[in-house]
Gaussian input, Z-matrix of N, CA and C with variables (Angstrom, degrees):
# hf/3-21g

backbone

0 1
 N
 C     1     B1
 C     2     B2     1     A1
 N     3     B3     2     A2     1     D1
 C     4     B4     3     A3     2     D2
 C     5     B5     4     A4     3     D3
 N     6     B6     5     A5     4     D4
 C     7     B7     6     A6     5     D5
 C     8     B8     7     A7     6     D6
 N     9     B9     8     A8     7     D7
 C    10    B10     9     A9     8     D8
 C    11    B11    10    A10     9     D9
 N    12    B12    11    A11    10    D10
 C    13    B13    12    A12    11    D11
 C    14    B14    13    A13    12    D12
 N    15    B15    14    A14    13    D13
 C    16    B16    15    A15    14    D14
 C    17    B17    16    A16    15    D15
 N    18    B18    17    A17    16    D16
 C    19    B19    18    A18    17    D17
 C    20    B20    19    A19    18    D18
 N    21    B21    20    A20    19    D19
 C    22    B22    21    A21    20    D20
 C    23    B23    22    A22    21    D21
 N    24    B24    23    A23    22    D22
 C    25    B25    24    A24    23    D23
 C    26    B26    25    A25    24    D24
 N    27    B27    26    A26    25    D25
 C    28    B28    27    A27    26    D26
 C    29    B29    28    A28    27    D27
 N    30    B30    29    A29    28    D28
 C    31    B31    30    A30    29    D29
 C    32    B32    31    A31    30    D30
 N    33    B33    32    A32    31    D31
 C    34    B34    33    A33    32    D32
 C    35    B35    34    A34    33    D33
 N    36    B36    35    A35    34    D34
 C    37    B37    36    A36    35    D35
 C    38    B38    37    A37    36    D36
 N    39    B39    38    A38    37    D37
 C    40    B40    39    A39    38    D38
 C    41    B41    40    A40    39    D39
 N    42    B42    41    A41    40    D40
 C    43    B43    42    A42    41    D41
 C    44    B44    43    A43    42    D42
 N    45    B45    44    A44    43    D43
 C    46    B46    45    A45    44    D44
 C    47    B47    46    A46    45    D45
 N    48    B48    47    A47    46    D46
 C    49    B49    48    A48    47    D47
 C    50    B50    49    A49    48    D48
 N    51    B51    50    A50    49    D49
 C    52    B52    51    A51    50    D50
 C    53    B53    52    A52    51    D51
 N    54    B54    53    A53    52    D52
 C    55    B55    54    A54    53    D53
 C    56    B56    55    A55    54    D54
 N    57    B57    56    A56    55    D55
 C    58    B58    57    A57    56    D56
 C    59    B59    58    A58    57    D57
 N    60    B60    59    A59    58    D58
 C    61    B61    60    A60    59    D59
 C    62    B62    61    A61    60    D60
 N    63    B63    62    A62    61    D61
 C    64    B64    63    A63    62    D62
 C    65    B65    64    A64    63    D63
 N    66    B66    65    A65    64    D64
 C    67    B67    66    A66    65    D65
 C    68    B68    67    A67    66    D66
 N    69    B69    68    A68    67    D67
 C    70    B70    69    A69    68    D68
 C    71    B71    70    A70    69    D69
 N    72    B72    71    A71    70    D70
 C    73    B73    72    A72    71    D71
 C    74    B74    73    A73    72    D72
 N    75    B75    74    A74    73    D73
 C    76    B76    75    A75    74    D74
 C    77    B77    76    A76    75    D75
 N    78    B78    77    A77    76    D76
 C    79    B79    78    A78    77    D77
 C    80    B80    79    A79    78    D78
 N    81    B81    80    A80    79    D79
 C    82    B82    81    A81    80    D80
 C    83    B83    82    A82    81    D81
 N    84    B84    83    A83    82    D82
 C    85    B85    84    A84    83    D83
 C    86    B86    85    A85    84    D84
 N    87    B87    86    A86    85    D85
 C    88    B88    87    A87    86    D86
 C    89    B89    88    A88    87    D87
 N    90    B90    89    A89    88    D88
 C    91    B91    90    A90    89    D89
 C    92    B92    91    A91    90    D90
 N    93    B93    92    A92    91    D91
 C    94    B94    93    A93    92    D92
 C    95    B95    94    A94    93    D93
 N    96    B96    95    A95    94    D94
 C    97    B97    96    A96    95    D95
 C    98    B98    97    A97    96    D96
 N    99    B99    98    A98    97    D97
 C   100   B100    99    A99    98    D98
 C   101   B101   100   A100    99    D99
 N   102   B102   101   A101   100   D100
 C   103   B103   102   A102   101   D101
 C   104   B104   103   A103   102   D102
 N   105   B105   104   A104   103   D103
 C   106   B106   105   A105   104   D104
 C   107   B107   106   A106   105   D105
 N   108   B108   107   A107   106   D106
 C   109   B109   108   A108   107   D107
 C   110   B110   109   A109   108   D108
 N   111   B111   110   A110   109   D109
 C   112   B112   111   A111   110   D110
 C   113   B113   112   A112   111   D111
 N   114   B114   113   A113   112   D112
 C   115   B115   114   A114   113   D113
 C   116   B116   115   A115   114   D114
 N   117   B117   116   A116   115   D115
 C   118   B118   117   A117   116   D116
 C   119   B119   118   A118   117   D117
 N   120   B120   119   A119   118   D118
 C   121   B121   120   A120   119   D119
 C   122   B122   121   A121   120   D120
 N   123   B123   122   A122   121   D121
 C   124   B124   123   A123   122   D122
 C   125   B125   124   A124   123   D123
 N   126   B126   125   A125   124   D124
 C   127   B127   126   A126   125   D125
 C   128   B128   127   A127   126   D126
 N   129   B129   128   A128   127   D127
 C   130   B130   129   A129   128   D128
 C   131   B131   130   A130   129   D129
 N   132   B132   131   A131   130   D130
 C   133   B133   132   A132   131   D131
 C   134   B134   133   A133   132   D132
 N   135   B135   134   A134   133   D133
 C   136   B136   135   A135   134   D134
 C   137   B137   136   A136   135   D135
 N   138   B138   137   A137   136   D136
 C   139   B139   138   A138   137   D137
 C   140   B140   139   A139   138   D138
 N   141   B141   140   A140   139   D139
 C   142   B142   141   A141   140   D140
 C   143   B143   142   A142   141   D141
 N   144   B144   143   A143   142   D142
 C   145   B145   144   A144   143   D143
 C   146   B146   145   A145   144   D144
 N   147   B147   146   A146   145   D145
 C   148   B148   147   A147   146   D146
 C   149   B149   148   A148   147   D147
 N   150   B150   149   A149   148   D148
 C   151   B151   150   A150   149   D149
 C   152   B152   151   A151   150   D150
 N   153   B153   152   A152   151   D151
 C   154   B154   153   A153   152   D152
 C   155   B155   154   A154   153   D153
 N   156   B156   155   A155   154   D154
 C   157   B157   156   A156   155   D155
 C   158   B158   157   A157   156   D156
 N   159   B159   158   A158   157   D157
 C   160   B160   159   A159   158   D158
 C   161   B161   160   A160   159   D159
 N   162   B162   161   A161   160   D160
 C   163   B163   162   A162   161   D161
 C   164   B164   163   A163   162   D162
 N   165   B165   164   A164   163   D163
 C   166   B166   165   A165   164   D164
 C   167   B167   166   A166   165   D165
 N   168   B168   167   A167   166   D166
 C   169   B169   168   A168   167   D167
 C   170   B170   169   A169   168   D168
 N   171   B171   170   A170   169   D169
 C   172   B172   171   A171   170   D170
 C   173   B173   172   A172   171   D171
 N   174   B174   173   A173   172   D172
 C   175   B175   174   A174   173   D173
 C   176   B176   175   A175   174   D174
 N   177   B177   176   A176   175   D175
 C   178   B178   177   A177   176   D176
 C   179   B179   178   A178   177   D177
 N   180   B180   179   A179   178   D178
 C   181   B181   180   A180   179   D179
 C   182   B182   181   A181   180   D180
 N   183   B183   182   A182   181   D181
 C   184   B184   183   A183   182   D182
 C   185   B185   184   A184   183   D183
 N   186   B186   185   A185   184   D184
 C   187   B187   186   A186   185   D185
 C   188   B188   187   A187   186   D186
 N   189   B189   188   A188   187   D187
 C   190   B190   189   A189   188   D188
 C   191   B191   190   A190   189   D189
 N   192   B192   191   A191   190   D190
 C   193   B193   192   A192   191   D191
 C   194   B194   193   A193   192   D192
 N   195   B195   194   A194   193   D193
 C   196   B196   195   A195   194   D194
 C   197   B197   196   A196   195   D195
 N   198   B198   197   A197   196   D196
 C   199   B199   198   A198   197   D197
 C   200   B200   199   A199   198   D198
 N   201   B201   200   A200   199   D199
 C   202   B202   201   A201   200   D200
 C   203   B203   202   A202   201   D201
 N   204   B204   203   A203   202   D202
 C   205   B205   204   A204   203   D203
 C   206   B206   205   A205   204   D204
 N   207   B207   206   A206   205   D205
 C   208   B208   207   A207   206   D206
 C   209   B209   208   A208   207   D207
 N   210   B210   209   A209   208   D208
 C   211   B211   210   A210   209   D209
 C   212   B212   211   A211   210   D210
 N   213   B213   212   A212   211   D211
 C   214   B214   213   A213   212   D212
 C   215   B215   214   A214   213   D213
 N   216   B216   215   A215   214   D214
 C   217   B217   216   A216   215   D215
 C   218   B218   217   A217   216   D216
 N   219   B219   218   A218   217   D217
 C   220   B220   219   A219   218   D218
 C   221   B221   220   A220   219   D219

   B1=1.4385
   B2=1.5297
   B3=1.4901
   B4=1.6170
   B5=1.8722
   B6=1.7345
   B7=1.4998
   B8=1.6720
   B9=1.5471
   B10=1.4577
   B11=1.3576
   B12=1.1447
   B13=1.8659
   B14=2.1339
   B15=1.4683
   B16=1.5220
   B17=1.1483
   B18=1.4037
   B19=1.4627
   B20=1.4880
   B21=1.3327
   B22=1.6855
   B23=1.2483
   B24=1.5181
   B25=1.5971
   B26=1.7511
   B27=1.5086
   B28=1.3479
   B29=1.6486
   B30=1.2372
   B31=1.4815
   B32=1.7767
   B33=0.8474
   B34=1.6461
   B35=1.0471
   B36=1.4436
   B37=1.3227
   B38=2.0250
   B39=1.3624
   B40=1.7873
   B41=1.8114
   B42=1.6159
   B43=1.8738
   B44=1.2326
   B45=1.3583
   B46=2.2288
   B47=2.1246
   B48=0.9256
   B49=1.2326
   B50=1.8138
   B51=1.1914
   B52=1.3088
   B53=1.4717
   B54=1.1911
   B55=1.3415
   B56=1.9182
   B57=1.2150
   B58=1.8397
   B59=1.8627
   B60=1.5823
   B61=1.6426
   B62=1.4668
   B63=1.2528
   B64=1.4595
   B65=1.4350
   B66=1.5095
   B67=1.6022
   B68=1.7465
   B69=1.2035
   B70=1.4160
   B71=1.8140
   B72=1.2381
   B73=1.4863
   B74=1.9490
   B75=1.2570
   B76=2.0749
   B77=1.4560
   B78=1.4833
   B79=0.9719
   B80=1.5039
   B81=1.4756
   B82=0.6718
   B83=1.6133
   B84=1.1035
   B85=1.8381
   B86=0.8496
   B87=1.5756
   B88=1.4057
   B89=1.3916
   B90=1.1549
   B91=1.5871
   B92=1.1608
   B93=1.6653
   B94=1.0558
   B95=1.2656
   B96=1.3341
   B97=1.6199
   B98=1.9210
   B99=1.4955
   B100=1.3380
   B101=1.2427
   B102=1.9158
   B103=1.3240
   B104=2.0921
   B105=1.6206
   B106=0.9755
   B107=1.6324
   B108=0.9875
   B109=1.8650
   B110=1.3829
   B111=1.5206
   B112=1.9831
   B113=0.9691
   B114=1.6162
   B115=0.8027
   B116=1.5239
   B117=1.4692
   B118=1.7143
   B119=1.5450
   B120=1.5310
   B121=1.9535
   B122=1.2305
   B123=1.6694
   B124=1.7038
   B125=1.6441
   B126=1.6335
   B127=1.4668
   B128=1.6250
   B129=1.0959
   B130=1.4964
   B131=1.5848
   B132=1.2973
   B133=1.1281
   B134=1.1128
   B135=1.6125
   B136=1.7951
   B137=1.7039
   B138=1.0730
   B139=1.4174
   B140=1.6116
   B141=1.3499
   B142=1.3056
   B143=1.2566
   B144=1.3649
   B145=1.4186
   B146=1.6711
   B147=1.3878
   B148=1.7088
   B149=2.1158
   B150=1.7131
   B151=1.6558
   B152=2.2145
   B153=1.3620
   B154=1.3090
   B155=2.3191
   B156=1.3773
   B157=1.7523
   B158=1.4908
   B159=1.5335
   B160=2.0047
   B161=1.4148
   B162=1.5760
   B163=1.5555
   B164=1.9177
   B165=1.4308
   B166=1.7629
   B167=1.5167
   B168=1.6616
   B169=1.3838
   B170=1.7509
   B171=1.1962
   B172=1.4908
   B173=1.8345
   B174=1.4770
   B175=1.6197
   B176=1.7860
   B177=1.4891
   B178=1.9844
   B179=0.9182
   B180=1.5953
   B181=1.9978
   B182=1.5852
   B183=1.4607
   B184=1.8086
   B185=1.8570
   B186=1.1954
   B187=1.5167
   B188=1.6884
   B189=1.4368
   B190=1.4266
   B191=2.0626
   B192=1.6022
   B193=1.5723
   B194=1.7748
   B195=1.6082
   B196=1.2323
   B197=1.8663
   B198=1.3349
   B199=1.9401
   B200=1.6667
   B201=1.3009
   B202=1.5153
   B203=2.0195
   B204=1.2241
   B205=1.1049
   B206=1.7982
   B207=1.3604
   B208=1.8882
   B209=1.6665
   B210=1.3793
   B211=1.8165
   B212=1.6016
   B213=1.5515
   B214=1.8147
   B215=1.6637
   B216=1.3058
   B217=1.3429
   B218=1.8130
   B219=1.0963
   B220=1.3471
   B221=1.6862
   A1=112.25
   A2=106.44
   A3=98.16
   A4=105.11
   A5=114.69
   A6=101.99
   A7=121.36
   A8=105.93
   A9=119.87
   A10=102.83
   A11=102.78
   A12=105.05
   A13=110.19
   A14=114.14
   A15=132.58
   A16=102.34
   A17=133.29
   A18=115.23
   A19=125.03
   A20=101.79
   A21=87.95
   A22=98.08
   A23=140.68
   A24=132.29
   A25=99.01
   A26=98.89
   A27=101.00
   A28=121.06
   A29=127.66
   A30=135.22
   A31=93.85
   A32=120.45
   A33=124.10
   A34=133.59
   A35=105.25
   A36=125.55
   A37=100.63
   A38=81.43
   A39=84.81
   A40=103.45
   A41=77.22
   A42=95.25
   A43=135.19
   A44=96.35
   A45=116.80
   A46=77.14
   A47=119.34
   A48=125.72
   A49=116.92
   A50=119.01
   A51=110.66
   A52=119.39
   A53=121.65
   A54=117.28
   A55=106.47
   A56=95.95
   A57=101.26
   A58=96.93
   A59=113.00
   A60=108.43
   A61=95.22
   A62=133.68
   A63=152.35
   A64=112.14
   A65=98.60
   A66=103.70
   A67=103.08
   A68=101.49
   A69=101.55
   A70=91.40
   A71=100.45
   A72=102.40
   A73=107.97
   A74=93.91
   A75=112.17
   A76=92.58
   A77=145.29
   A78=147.92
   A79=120.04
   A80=141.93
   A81=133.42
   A82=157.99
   A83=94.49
   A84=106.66
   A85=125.17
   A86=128.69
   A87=118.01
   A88=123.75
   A89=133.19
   A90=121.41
   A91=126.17
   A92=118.71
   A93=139.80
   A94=114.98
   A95=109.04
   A96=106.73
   A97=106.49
   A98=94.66
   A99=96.65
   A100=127.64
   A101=124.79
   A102=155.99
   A103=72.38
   A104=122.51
   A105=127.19
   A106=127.74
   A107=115.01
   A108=130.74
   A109=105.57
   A110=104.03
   A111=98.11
   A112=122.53
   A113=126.07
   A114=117.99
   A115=111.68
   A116=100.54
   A117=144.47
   A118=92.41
   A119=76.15
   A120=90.22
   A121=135.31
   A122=104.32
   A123=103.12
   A124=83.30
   A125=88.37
   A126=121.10
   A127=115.16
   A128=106.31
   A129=95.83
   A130=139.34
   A131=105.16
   A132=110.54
   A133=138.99
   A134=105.45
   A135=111.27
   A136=110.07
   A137=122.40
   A138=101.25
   A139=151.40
   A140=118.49
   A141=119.16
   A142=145.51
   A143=92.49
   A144=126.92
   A145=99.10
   A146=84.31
   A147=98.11
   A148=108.69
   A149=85.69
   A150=89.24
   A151=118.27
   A152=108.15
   A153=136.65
   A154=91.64
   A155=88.82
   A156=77.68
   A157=113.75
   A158=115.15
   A159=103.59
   A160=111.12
   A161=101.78
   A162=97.64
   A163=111.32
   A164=100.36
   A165=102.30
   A166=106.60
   A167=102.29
   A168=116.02
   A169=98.96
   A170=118.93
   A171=128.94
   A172=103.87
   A173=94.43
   A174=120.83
   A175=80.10
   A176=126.89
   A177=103.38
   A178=121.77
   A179=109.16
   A180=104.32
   A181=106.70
   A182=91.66
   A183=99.22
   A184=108.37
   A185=95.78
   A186=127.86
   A187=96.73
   A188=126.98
   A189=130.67
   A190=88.86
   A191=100.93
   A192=110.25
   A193=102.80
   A194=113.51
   A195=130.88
   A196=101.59
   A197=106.84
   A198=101.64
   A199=98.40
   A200=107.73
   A201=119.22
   A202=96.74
   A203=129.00
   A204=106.54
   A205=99.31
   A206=102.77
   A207=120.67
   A208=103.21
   A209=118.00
   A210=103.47
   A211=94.07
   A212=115.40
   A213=127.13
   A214=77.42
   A215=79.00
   A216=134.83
   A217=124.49
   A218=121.13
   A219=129.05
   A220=123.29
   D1=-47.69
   D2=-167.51
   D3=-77.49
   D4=-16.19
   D5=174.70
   D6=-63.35
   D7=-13.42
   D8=-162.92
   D9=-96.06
   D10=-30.68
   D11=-171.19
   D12=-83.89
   D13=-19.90
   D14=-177.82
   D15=-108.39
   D16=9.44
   D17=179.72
   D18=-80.25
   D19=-15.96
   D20=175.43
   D21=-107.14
   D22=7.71
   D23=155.29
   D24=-57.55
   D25=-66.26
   D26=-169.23
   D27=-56.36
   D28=-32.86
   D29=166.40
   D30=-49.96
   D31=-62.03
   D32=174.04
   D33=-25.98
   D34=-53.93
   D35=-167.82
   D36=-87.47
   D37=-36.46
   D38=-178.70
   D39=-46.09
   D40=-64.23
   D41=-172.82
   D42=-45.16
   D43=-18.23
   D44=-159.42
   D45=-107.70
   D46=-78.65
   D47=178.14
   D48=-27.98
   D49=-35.86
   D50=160.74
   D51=-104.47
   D52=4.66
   D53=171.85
   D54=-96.02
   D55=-3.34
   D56=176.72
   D57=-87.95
   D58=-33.26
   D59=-156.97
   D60=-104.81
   D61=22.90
   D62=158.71
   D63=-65.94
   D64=-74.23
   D65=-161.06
   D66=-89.17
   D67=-19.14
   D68=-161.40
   D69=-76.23
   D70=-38.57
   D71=-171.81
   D72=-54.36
   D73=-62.80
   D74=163.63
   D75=-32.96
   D76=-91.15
   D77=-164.53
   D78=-48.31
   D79=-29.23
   D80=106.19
   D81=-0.91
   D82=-60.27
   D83=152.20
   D84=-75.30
   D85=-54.78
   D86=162.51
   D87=-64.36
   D88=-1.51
   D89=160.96
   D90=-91.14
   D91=-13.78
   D92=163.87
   D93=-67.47
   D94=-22.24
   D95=-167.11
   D96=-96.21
   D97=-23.73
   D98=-167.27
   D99=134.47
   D100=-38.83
   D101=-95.13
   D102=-127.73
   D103=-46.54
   D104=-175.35
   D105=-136.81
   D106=124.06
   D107=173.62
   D108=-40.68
   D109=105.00
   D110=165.48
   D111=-93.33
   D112=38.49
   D113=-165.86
   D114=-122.63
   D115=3.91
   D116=162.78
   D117=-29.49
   D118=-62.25
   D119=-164.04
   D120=-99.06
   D121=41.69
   D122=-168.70
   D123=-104.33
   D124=150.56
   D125=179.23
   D126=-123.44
   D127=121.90
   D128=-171.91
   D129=53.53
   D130=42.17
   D131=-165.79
   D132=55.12
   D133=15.58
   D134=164.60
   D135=-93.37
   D136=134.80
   D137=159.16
   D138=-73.05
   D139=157.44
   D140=-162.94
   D141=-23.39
   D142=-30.86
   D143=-167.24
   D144=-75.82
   D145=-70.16
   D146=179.70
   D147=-35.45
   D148=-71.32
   D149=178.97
   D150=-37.67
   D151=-49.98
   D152=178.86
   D153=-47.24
   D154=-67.55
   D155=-169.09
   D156=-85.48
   D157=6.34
   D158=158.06
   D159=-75.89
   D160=-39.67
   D161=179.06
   D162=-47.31
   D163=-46.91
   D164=-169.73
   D165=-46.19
   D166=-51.02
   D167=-158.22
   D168=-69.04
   D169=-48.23
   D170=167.16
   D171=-16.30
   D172=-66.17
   D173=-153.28
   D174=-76.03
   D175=-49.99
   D176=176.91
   D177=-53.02
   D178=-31.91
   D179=178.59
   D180=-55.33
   D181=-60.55
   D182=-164.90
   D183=-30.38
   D184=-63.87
   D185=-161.33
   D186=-59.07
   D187=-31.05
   D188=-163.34
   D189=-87.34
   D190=-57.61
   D191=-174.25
   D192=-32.08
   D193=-59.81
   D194=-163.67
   D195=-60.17
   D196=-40.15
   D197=-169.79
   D198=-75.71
   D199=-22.54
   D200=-164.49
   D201=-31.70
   D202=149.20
   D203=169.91
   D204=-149.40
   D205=111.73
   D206=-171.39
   D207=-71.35
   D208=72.25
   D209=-175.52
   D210=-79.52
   D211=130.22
   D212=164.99
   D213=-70.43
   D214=153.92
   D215=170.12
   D216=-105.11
   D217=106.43
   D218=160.09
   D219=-49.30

C-alpha cells in the first residue's frame, strides 16, 4: 500500500536528484580541469568547488530517498 500511495513522490525525487548530480558533476570536471572558474559559484565565502559538490551530494540524497524501498513486514 504505502509503495503505491509515494510513487510519484519517489519517481520525483529519483528524477530531481539526478538531474542536480548531472550538471553539477560536468561542472565539476570542467573546473577541475581548468576549461572553467569555480569561483562562479562561491557562496558565502566557501569556494566553488565546495558549493559545486553539496549541490551533487544534495542531488545523492534526493536520488537515494527516492530508491529507498519501505517493504512491511508480516
Amino acid at each position: 500500500m504505502i509503495h503505491q500511495r509515494y510513487a510519484r513522490a519517489r519517481v520525483f525525487l529519483v528524477r530531481a536528484g539526478i538531474a542536480l548530480i548531472i550538471p553539477s558533476v560536468a561542472c565539476l570536471a570542467l573546473a577541475m580541469a581548468g576549461f572553467m572558474r569555480a569561483d562562479v559559484f562561491a557562496i558565502g565565502g566557501n569556494s566553488g568547488l565546495r558549493t559545486i559538490a553539496a549541490v551533487a551530494v544534495f542531488g545523492c540524497f534526493m536520488a537515494a530517498i527516492g530508491y529507498w524501498d519501505d517493504f512491511e513486514r508480516d
